[in-house]
PDB file of N, CA, C and O in Angstrom:
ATOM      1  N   UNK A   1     -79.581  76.546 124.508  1.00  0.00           N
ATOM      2  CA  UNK A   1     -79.001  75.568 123.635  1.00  0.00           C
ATOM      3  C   UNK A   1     -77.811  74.879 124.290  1.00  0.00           C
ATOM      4  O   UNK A   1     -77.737  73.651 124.253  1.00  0.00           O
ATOM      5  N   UNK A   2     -76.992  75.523 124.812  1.00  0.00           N
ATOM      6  CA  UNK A   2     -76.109  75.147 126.001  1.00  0.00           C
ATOM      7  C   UNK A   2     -76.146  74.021 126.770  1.00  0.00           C
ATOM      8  O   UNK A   2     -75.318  73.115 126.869  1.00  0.00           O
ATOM      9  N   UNK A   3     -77.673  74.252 127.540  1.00  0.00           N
ATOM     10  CA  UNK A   3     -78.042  73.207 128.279  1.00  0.00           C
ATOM     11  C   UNK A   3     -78.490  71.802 127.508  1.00  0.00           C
ATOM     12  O   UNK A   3     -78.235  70.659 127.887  1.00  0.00           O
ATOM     13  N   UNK A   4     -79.236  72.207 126.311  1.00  0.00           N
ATOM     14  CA  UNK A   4     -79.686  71.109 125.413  1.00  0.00           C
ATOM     15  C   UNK A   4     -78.371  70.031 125.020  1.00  0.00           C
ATOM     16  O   UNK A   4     -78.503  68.814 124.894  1.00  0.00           O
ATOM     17  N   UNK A   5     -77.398  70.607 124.900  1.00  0.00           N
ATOM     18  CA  UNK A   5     -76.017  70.526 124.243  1.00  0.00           C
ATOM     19  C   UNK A   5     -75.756  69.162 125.757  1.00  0.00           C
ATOM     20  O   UNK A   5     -75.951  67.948 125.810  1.00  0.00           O
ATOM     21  N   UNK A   6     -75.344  69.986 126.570  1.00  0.00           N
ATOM     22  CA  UNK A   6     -74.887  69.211 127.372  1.00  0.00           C
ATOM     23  C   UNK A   6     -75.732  68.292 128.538  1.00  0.00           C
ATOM     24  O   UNK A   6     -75.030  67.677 129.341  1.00  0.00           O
ATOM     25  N   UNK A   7     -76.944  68.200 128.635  1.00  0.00           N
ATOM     26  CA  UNK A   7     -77.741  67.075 128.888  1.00  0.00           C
ATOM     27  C   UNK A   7     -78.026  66.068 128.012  1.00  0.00           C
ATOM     28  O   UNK A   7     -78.736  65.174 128.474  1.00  0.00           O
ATOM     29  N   UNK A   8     -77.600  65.938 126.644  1.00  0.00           N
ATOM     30  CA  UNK A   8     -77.559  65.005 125.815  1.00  0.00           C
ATOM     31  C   UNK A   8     -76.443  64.571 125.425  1.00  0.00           C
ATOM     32  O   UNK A   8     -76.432  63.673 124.583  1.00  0.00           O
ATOM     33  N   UNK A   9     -74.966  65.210 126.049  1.00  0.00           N
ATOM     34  CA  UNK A   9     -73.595  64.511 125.987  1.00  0.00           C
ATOM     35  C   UNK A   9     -73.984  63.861 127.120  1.00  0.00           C
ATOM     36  O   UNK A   9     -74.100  62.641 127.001  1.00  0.00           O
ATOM     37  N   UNK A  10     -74.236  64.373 128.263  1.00  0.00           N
ATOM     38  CA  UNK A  10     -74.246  63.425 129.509  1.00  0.00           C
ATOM     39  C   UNK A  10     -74.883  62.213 129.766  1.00  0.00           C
ATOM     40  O   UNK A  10     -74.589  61.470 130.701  1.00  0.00           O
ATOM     41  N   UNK A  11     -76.030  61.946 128.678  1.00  0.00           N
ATOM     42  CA  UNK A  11     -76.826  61.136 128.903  1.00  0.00           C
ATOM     43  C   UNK A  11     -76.055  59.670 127.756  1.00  0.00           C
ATOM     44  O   UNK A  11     -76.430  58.500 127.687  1.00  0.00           O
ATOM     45  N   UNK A  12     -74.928  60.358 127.020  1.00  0.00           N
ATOM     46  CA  UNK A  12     -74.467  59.312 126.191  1.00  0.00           C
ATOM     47  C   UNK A  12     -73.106  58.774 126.434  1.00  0.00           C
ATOM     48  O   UNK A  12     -72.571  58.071 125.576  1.00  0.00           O
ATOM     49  N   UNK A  13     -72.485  59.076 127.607  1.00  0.00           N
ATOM     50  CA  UNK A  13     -71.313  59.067 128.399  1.00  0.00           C
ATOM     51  C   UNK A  13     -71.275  58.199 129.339  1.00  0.00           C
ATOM     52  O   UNK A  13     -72.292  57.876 129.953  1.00  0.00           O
ATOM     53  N   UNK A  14     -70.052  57.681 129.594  1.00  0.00           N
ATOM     54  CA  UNK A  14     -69.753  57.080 130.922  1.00  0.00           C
ATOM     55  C   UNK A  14     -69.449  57.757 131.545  1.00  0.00           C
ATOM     56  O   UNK A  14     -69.872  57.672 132.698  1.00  0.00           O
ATOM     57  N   UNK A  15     -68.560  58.815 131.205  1.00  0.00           N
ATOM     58  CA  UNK A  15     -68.358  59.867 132.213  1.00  0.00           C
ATOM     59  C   UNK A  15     -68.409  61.342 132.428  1.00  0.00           C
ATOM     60  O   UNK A  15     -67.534  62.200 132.312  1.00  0.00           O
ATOM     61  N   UNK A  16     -70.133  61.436 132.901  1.00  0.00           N
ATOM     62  CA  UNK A  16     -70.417  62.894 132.474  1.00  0.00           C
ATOM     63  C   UNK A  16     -70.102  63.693 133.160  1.00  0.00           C
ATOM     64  O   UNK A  16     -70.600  64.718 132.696  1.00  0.00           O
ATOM     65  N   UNK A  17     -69.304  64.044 134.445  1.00  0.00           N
ATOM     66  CA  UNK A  17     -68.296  64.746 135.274  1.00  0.00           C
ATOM     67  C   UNK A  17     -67.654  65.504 134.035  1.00  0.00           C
ATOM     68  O   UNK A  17     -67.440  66.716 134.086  1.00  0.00           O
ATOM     69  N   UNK A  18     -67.359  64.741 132.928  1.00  0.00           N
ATOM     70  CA  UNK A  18     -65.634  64.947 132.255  1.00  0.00           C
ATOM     71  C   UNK A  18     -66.890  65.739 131.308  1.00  0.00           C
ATOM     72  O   UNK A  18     -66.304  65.872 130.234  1.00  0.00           O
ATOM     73  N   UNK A  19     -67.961  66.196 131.159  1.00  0.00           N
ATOM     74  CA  UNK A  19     -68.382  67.085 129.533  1.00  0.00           C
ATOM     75  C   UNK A  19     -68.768  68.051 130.224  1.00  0.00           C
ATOM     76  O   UNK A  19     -69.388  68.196 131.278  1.00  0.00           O
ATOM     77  N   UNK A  20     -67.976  69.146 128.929  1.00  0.00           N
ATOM     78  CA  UNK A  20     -67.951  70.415 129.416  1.00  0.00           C
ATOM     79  C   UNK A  20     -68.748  71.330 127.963  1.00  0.00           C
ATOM     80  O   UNK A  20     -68.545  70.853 126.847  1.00  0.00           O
ATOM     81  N   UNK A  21     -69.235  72.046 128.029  1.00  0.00           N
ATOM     82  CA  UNK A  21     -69.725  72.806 126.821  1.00  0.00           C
ATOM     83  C   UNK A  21     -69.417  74.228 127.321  1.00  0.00           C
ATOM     84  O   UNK A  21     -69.799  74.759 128.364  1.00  0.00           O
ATOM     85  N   UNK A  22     -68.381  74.891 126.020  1.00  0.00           N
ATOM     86  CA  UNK A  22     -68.140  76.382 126.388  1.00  0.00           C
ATOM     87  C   UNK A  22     -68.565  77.186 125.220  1.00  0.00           C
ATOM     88  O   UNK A  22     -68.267  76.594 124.183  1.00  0.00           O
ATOM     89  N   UNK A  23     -69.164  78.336 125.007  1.00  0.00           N
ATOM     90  CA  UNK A  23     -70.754  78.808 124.446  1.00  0.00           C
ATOM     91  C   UNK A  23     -69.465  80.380 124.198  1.00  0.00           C
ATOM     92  O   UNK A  23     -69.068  81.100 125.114  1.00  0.00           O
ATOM     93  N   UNK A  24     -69.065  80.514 122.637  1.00  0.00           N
ATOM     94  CA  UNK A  24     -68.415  81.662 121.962  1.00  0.00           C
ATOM     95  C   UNK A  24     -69.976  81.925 121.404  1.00  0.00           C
ATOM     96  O   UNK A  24     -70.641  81.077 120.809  1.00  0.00           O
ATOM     97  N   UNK A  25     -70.343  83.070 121.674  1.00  0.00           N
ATOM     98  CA  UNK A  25     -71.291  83.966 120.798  1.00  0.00           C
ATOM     99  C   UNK A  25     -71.084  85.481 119.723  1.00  0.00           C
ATOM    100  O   UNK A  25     -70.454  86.467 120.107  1.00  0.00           O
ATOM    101  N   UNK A  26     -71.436  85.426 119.006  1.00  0.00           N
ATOM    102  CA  UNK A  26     -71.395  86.142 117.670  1.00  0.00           C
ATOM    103  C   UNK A  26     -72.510  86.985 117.707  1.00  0.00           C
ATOM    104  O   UNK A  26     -73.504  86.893 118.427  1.00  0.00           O
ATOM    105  N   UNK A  27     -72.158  88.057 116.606  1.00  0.00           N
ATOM    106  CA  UNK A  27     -73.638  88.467 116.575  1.00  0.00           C
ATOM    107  C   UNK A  27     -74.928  87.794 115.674  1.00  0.00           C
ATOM    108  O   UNK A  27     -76.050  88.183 115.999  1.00  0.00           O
ATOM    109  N   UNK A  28     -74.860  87.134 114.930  1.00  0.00           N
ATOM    110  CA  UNK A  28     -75.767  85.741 114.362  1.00  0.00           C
ATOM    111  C   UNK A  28     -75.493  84.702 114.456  1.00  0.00           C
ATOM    112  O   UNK A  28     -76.248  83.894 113.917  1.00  0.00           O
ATOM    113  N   UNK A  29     -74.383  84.233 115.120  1.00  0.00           N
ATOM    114  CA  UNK A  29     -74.405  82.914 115.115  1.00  0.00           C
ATOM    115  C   UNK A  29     -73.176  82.767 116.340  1.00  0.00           C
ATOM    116  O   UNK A  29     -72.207  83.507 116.512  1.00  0.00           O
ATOM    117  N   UNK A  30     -73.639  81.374 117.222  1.00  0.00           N
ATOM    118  CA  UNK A  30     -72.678  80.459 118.535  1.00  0.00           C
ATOM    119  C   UNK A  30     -72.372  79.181 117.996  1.00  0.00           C
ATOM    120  O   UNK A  30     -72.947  78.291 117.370  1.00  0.00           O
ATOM    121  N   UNK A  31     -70.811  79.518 118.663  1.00  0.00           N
ATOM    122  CA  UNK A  31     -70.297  78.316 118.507  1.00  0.00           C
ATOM    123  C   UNK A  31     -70.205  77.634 119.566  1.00  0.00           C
ATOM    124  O   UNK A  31     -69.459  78.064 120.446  1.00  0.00           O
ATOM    125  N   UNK A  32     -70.775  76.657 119.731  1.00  0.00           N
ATOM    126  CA  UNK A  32     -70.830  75.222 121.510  1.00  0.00           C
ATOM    127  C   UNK A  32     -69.505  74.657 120.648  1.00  0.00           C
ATOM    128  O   UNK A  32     -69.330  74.408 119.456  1.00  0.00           O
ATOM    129  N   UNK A  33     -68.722  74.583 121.755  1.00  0.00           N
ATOM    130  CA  UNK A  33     -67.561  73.458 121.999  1.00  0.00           C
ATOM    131  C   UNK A  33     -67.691  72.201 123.039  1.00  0.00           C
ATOM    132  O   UNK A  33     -67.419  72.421 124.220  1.00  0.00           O
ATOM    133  N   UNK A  34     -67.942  71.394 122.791  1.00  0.00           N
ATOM    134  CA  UNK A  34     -68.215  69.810 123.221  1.00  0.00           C
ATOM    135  C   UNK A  34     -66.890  69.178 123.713  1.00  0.00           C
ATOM    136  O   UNK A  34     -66.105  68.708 122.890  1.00  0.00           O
ATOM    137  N   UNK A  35     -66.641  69.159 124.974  1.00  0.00           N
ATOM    138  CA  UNK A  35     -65.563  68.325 125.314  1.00  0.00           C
ATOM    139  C   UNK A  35     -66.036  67.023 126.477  1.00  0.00           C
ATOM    140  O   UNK A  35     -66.559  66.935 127.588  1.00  0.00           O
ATOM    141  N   UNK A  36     -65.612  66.349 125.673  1.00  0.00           N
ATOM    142  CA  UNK A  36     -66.233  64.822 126.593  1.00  0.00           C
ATOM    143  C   UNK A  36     -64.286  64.262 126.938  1.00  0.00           C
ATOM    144  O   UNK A  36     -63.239  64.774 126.543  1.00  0.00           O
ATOM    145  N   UNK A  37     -64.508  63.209 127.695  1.00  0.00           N
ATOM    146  CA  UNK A  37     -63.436  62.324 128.056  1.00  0.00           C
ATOM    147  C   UNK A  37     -62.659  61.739 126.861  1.00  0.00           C
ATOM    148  O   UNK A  37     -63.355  61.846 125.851  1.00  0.00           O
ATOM    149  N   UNK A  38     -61.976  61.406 126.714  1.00  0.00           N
ATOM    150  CA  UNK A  38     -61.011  60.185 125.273  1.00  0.00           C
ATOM    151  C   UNK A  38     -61.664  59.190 125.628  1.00  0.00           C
ATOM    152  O   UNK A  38     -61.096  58.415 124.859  1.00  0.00           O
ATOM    153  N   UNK A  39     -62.393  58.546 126.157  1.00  0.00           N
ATOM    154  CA  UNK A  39     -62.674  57.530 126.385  1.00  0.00           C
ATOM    155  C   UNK A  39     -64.192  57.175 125.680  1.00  0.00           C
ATOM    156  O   UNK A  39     -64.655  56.136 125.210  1.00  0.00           O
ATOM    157  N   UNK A  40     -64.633  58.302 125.811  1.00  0.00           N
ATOM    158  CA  UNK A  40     -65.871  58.816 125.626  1.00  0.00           C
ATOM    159  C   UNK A  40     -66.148  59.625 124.311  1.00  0.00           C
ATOM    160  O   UNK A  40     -66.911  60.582 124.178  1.00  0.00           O
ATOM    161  N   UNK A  41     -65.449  59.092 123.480  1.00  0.00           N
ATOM    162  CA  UNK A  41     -65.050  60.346 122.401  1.00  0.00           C
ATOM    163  C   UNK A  41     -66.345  59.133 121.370  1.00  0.00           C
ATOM    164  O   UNK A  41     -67.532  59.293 121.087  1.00  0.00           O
ATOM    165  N   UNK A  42     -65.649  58.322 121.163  1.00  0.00           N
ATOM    166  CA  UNK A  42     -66.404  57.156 120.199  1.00  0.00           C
ATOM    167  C   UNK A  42     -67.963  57.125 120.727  1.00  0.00           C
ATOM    168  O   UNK A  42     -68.891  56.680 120.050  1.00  0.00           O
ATOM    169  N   UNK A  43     -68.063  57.547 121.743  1.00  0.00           N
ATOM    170  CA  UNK A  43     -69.768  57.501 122.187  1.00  0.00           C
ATOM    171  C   UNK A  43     -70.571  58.562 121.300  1.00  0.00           C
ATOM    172  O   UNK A  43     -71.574  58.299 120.636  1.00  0.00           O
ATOM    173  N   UNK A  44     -69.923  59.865 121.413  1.00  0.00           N
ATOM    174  CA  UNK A  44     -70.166  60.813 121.021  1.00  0.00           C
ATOM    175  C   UNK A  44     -70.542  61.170 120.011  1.00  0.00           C
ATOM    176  O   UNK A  44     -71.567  61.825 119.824  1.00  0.00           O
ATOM    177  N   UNK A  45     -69.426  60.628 118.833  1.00  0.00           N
ATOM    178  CA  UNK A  45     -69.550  60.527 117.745  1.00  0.00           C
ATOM    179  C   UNK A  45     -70.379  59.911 116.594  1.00  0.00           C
ATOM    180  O   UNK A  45     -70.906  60.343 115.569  1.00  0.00           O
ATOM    181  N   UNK A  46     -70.245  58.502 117.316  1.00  0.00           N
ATOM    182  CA  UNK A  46     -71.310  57.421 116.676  1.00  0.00           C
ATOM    183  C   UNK A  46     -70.839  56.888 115.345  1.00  0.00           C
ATOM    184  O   UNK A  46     -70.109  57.583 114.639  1.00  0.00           O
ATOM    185  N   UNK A  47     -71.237  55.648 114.963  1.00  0.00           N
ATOM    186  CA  UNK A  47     -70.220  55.105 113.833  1.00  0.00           C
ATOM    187  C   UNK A  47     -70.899  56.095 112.227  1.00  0.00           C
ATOM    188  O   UNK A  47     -71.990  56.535 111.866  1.00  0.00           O
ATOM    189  N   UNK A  48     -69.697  56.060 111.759  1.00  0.00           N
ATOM    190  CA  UNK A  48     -69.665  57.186 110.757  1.00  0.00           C
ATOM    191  C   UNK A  48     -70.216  58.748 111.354  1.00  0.00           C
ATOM    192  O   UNK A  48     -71.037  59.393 110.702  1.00  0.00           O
ATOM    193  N   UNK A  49     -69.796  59.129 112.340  1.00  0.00           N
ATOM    194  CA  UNK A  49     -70.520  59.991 112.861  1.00  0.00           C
ATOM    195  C   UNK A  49     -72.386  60.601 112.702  1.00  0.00           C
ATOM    196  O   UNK A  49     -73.002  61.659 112.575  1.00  0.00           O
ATOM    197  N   UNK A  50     -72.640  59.189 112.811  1.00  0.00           N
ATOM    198  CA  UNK A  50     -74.037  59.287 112.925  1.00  0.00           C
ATOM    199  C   UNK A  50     -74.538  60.261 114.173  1.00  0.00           C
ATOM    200  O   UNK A  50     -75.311  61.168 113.863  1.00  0.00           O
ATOM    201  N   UNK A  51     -74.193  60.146 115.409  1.00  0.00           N
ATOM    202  CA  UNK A  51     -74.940  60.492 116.867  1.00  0.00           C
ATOM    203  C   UNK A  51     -74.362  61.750 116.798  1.00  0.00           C
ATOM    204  O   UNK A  51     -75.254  62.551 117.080  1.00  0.00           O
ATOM    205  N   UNK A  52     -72.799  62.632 116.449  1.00  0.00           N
ATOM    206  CA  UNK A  52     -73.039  64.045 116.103  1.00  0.00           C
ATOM    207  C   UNK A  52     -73.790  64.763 115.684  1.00  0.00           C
ATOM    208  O   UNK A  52     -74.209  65.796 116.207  1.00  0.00           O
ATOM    209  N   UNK A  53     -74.284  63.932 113.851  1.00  0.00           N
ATOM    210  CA  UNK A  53     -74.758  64.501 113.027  1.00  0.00           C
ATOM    211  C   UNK A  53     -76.240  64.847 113.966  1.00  0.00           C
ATOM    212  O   UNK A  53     -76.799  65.943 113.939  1.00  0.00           O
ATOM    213  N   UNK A  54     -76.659  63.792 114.685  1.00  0.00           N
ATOM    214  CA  UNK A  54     -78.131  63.769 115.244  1.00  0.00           C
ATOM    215  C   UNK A  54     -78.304  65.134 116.226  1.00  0.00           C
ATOM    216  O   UNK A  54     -79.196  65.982 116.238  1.00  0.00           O
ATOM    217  N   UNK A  55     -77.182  65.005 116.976  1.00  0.00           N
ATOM    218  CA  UNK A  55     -77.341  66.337 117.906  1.00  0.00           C
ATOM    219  C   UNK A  55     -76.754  67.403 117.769  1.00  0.00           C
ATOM    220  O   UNK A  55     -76.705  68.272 118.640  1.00  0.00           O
ATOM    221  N   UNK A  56     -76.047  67.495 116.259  1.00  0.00           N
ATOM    222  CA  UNK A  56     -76.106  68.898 115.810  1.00  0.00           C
ATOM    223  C   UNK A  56     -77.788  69.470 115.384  1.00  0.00           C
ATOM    224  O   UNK A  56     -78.286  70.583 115.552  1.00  0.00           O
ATOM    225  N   UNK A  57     -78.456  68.048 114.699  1.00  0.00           N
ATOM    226  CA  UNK A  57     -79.795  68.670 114.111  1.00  0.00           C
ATOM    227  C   UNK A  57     -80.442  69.119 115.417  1.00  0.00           C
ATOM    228  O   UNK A  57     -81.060  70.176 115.289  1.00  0.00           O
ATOM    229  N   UNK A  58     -80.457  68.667 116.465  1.00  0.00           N
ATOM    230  CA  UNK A  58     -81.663  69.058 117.506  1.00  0.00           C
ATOM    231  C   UNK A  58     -80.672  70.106 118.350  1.00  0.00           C
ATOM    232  O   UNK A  58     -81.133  70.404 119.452  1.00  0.00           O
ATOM    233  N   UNK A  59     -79.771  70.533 118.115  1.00  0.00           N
ATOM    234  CA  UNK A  59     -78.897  72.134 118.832  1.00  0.00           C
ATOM    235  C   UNK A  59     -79.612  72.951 117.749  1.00  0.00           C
ATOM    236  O   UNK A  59     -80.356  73.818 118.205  1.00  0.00           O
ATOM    237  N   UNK A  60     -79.532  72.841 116.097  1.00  0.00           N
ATOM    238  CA  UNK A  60     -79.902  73.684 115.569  1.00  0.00           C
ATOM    239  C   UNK A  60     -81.569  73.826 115.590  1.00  0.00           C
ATOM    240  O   UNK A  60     -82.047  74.926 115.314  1.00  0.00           O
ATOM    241  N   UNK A  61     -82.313  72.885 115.867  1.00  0.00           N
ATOM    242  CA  UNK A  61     -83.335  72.713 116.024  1.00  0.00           C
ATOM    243  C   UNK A  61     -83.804  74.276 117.128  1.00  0.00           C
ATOM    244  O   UNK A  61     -84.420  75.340 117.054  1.00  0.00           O
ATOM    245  N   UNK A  62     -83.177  73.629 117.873  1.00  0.00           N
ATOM    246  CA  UNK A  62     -83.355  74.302 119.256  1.00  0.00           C
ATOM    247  C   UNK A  62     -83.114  76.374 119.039  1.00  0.00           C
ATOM    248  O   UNK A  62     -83.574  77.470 119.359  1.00  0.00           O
ATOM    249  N   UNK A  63     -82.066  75.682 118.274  1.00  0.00           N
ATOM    250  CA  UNK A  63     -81.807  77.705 117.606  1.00  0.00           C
ATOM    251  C   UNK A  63     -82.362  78.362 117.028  1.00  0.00           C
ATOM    252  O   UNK A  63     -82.382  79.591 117.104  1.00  0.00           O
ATOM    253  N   UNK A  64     -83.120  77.453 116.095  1.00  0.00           N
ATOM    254  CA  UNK A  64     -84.447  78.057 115.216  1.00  0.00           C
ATOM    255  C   UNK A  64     -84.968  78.827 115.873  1.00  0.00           C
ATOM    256  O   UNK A  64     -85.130  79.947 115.387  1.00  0.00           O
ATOM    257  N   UNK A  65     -85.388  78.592 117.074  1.00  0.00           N
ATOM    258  CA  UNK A  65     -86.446  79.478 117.524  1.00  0.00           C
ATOM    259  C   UNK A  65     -86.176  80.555 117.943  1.00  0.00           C
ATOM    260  O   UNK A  65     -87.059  81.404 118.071  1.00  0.00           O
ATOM    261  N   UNK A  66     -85.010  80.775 118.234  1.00  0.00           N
ATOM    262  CA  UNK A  66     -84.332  82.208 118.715  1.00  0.00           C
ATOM    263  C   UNK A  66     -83.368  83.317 117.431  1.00  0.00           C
ATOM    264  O   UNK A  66     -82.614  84.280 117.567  1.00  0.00           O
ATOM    265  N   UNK A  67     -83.932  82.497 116.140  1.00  0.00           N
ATOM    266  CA  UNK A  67     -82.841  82.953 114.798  1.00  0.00           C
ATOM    267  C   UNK A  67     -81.743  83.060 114.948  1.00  0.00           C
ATOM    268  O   UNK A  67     -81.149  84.042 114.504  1.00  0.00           O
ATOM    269  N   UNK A  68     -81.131  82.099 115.609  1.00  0.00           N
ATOM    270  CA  UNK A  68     -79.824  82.460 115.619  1.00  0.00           C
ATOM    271  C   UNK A  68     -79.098  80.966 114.618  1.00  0.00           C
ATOM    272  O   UNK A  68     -79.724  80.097 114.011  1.00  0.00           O
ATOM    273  N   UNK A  69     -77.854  81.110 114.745  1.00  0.00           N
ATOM    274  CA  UNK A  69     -76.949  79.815 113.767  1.00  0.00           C
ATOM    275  C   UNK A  69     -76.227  79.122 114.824  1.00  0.00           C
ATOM    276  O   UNK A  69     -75.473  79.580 115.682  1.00  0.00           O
ATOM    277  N   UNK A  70     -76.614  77.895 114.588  1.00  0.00           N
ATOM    278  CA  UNK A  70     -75.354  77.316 115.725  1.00  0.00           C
ATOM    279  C   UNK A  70     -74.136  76.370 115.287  1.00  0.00           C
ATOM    280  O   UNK A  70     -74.105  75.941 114.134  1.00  0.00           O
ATOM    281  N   UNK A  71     -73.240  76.081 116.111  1.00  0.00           N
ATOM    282  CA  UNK A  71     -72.377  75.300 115.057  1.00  0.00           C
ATOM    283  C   UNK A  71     -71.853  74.532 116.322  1.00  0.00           C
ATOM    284  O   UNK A  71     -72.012  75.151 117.375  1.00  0.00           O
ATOM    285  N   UNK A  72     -71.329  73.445 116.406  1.00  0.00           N
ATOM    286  CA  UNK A  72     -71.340  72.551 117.714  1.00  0.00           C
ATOM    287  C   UNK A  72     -69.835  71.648 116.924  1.00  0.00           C
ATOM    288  O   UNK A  72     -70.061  71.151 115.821  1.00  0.00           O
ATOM    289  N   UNK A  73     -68.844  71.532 117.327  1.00  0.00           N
ATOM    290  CA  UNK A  73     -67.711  71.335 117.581  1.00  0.00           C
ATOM    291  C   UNK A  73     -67.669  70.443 118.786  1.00  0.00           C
ATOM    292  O   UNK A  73     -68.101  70.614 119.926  1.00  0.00           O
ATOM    293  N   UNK A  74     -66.869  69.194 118.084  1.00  0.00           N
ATOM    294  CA  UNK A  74     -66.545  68.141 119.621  1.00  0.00           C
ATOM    295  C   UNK A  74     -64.975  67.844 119.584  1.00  0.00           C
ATOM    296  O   UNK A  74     -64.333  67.208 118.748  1.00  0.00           O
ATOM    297  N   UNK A  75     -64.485  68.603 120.930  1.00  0.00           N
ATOM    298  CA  UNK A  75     -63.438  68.793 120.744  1.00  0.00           C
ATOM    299  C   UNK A  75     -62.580  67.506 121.589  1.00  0.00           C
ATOM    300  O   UNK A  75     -61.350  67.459 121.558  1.00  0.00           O
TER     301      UNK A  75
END
């Protein structure tokens, strides 16, 4: 999920050098922390935070299959 996480910040960035995803695990449920550039923050987000909402669904998507909970934070 990690990787899912952060090949789809990179692909929505100008500057994907600067995104970092750091992976706290639980025993049912990870939290991904999303750090992109300031510059790059409004990409991320999407107006009314549309493009979060989108790639929180396909992180949790992605978790389904392993039962676990995910929760994705853009810091």
């Amino acid at each position: 999920m990690k990787q899912v996480l952060e090949l789809i910040a990179k692909s929505l960035v100008d500057h994907p050098e600067a995104v970092s995803v750091n992976e706290v695990a639980g025993d049912q449920s990870i939290i991904l922390e999303l750090k992109v550039a300031e510059d790059d923050m409004g990409k991320v987000i999407g107006k009314q935070g549309r493009i979060a909402k989108a790639i929180r669904t396909v992180v949790k998507a992605a978790a389904s299959r392993e039962n676990k909970r995910v929760v994705v934070e853009i810091i």
